[in-house]
C-alpha positions as CSV (number, residue, x, y, z in Angstrom):
1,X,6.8,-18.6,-21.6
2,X,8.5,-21.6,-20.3
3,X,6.5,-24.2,-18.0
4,X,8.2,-26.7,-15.7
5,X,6.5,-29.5,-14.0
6,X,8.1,-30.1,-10.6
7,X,7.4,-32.7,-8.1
8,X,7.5,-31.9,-4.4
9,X,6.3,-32.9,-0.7
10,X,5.6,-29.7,0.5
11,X,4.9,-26.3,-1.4
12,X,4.6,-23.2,1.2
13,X,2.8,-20.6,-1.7
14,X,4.0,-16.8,-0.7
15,X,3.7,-15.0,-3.6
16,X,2.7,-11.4,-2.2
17,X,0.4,-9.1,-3.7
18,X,0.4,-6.9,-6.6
19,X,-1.0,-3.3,-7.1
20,X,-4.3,-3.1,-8.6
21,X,-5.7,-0.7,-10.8
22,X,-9.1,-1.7,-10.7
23,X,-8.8,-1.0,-14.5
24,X,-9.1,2.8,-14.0
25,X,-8.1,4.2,-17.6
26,X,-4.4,5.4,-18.0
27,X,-3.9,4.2,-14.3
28,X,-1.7,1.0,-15.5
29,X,-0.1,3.0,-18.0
30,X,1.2,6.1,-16.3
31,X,1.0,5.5,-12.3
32,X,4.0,5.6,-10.2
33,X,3.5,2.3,-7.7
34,X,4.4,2.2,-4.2
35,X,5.0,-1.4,-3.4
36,X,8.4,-2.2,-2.9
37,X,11.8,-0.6,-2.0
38,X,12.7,0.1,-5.8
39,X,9.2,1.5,-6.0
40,X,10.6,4.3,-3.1
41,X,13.9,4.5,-5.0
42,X,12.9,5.2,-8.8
43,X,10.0,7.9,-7.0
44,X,13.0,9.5,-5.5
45,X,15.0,9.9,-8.3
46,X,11.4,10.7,-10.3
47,X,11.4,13.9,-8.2
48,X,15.2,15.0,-8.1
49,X,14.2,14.6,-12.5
50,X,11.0,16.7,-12.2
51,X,12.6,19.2,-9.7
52,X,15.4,19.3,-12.2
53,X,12.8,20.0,-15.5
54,X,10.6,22.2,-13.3
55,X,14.3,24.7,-13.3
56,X,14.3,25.0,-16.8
57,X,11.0,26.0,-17.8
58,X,9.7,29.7,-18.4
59,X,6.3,28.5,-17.7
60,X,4.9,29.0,-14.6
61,X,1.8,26.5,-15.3
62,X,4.5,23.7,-16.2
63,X,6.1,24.2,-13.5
64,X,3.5,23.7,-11.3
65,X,2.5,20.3,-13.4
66,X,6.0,19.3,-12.7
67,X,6.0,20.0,-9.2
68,X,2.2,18.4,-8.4
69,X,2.2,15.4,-6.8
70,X,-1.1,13.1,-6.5
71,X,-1.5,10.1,-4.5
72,X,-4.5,8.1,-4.9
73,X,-5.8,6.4,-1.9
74,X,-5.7,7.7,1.7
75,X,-4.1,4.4,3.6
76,X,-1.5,4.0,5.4
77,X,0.8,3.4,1.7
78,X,-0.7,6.8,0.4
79,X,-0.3,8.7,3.6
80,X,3.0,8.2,4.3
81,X,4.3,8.6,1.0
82,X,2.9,11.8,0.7
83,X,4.4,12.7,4.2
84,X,7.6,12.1,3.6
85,X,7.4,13.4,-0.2
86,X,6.0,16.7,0.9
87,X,9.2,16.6,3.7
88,X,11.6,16.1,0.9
89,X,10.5,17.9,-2.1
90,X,10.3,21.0,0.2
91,X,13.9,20.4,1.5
92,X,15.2,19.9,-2.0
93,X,13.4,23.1,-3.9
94,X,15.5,25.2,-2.0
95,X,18.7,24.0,-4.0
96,X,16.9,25.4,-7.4
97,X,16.8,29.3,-7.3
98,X,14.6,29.3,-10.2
99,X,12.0,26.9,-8.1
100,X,10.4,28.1,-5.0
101,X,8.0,26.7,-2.4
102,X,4.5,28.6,-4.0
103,X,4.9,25.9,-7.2
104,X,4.8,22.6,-4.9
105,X,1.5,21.2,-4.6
106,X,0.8,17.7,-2.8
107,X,-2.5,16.1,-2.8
108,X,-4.3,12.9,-1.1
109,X,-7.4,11.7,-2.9
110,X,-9.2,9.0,-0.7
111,X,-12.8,7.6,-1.1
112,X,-13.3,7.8,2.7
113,X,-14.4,10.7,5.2
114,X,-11.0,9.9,6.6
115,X,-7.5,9.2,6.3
116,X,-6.0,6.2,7.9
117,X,-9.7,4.1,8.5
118,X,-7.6,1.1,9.9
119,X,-7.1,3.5,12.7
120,X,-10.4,5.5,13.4
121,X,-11.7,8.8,13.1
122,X,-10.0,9.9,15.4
123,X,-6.4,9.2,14.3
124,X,-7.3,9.8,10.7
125,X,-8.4,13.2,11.1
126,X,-5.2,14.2,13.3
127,X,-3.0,12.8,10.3
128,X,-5.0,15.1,7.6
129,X,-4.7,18.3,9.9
130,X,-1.1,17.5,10.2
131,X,-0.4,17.1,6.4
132,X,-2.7,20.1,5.8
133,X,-0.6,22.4,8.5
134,X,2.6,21.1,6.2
135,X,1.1,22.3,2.9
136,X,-0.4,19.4,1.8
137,X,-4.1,19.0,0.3
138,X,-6.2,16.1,1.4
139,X,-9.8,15.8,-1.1
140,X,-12.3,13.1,0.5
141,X,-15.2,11.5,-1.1
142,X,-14.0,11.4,-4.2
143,X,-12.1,8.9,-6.3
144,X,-9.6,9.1,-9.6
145,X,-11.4,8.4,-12.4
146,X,-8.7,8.8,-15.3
147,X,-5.3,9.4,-15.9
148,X,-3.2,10.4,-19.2
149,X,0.1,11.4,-18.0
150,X,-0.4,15.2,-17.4
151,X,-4.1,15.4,-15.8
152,X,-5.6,13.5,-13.0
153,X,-9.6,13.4,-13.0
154,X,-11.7,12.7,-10.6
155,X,-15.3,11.6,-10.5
156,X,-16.0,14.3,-8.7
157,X,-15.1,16.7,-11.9
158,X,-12.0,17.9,-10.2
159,X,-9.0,17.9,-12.8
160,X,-5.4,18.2,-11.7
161,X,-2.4,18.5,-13.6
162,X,0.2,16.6,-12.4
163,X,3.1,14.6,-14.0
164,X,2.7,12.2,-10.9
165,X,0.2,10.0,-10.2
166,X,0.7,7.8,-7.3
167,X,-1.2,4.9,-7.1
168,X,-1.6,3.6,-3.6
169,X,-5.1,2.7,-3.6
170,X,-5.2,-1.3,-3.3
171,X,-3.7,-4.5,-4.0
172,X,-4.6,-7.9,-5.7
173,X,-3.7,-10.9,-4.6
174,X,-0.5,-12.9,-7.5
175,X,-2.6,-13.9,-10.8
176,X,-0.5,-17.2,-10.2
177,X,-2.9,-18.2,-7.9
178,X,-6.2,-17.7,-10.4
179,X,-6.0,-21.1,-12.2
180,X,-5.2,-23.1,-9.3
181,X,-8.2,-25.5,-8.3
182,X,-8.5,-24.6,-4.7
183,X,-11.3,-22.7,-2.6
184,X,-10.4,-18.9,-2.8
185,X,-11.6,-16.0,-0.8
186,X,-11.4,-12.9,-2.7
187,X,-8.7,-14.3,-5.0
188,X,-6.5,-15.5,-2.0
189,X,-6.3,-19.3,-1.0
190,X,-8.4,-20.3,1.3
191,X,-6.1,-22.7,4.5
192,X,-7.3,-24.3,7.5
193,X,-6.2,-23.0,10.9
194,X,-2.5,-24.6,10.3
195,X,-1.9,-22.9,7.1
196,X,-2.6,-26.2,4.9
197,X,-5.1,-26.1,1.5
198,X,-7.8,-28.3,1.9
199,X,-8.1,-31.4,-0.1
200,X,-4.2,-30.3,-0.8
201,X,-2.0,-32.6,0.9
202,X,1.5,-30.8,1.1
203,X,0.0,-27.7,-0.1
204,X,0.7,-24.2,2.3
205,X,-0.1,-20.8,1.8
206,X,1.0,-17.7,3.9
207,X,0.7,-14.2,3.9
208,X,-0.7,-12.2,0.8
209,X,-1.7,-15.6,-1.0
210,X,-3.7,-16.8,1.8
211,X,-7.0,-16.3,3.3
212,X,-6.2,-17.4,7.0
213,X,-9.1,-17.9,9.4
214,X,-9.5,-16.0,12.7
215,X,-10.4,-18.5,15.1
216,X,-12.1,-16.0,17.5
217,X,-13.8,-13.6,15.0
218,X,-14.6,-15.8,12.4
219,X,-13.2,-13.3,9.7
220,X,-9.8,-13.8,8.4
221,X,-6.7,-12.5,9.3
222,X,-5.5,-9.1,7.6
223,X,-2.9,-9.6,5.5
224,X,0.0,-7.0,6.9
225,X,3.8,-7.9,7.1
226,X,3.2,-8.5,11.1
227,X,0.3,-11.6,10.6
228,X,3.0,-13.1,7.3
229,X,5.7,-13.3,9.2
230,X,4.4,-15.6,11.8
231,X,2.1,-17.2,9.3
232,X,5.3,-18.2,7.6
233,X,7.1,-19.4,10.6
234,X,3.9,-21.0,12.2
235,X,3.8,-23.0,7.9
236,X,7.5,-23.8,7.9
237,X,7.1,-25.6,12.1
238,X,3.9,-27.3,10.5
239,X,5.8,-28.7,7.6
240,X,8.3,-30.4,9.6
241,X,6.2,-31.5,11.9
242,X,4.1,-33.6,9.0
243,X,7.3,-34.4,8.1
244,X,8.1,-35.8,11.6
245,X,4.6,-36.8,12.3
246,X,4.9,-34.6,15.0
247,X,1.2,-32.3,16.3
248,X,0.5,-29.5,14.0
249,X,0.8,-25.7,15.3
250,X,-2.5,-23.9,15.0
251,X,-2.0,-19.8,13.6
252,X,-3.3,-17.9,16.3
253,X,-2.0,-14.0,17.0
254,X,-3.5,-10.4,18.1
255,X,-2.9,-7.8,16.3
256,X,-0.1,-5.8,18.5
257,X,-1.2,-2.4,16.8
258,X,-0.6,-0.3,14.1
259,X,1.6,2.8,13.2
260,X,1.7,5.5,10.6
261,X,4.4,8.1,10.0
262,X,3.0,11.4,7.8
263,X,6.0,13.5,7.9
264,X,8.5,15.6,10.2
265,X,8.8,13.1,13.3
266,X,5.0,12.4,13.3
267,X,3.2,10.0,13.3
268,X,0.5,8.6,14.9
269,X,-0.3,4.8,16.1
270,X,-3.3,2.7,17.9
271,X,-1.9,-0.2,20.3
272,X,-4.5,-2.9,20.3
273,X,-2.9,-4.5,23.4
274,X,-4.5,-1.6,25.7
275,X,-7.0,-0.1,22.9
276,X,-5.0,3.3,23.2
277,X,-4.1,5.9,20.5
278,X,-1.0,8.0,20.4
279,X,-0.6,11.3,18.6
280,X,3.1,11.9,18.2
């Protein structure tokens, strides 16, 4: 690999996250991700491929491996994949005369009692009913264990064949950040309420790559797209206003709430400005 040294006066680090495996065999190997928009777009055109195979076998048991989808974690990334996979592979089998609703099988395996913990019992148990009204499975308490390609296991003994895996069950902060020599919480870099590095002069992190305090809770802030976005604005007014020796902008923001769509114009969402839950 190539390494450059580069000078500079300020360095905002947003690096994202990446998925992790938590070295689960075959997961690294054979898992479909579901991180990004090319992540959605190559699992699209997976299925229209699988739907495709599924036509020509005499099989009925490949068939049904072709057409079994798994998705391994039961957050708001595995819950509304599976929502909206279930809506289109159903939609799409219909084209294939060979193919027929009976073959597709969709499951959600999540460690929790729940789906959806960010959002409660409550709301969690709403979105499996819903995906289970739709055809879907949802298989609590239990984890993947291993994955070659054509069978999921699970820890509970459960085996599945499926040609899909879909790994949605956690992220890990960019290895870029490992060898750097600054305090870290739980791989992320840990800032000071206005987004600087300690003992880093001109150093800023945001979003994924940082560990940003929670000036009333004394936790940190969770890292979802609505806290990086103002963590990077909230950075970038801080860095000019070093710059311009200008007072510094402390990071302070409320959640505003969360939403989760499962499928079919559903979806179900808590607003944290007046502690309410919707079922849509």
């Amino acid at each position: 690999r190539l390494e450059v040294d580069l000078e500079f006066d300020h360095l905002l680090v947003a690096l994202g996250s990446e998925t992790n495996s938590f070295d689960v065999p075959g997961v690294a190997e054979w898992a479909v991700t579901m991180k990004s928009l090319t992540d959605a777009a190559l699992l699209r055109n997976r299925v229209v491929a699988l739907l495709e195979e599924a036509a020509l076998q005499s099989d009925e048991a490949a068939r049904r491996r072709f057409l079994t989808f798994v998705a391994a974690g039961g957050g708001f990334a595995g819950v509304e994949t599976i929502g909206a996979l279930n809506d289109f592979v159903r939609d799409a089998v219909r084209h294939y005369p060979e193919l027929n609703e009976a073959l597709i099988r969709l499951v959600v395996v999540h460690p929790g009692q729940w789906l959806l913990p960010e959002l409660g019992e409550e709301l969690g148990r709403y979105a499996e009913r819903k995906l289970c009204e739709r055809g879907a499975e949802v298989i609590t308490g239990a984890r993947v264990a291993r994955y070659d390609g054509s069978v999921v296991e699970l820890d509970n003994g459960t085996a599945i064949p499926s040609e899909t895996l879909l790994w949605t069950a956690g992220v890990k902060p960019s290895p870029v950040l490992e060898p750097l020599r600054c305090q870290k919480l739980k791989g992320r870099l840990l800032v000071n309420e206005f987004l600087g590095v300690p003992d880093f002069p001109g150093l800023w992190a945001a979003g994924d790559s940082a560990a940003v305090p929670h000036g009333t809770t004394g936790s940190t802030h969770p890292p979802t797209a609505q806290h990086a976005l103002r963590e990077g604005r909230t950075a970038a007014k801080n860095i000019e206003a070093t710059i311009l020796g200008r007072p510094l902008t402390l990071f302070a923001y409320s959640m505003q709430g969360q939403l989760a769509t499962i499928g079919r114009r559903t979806g179900v969402a808590a607003l944290a400005d007046h502690h309410r839950q919707l079922l849509v």
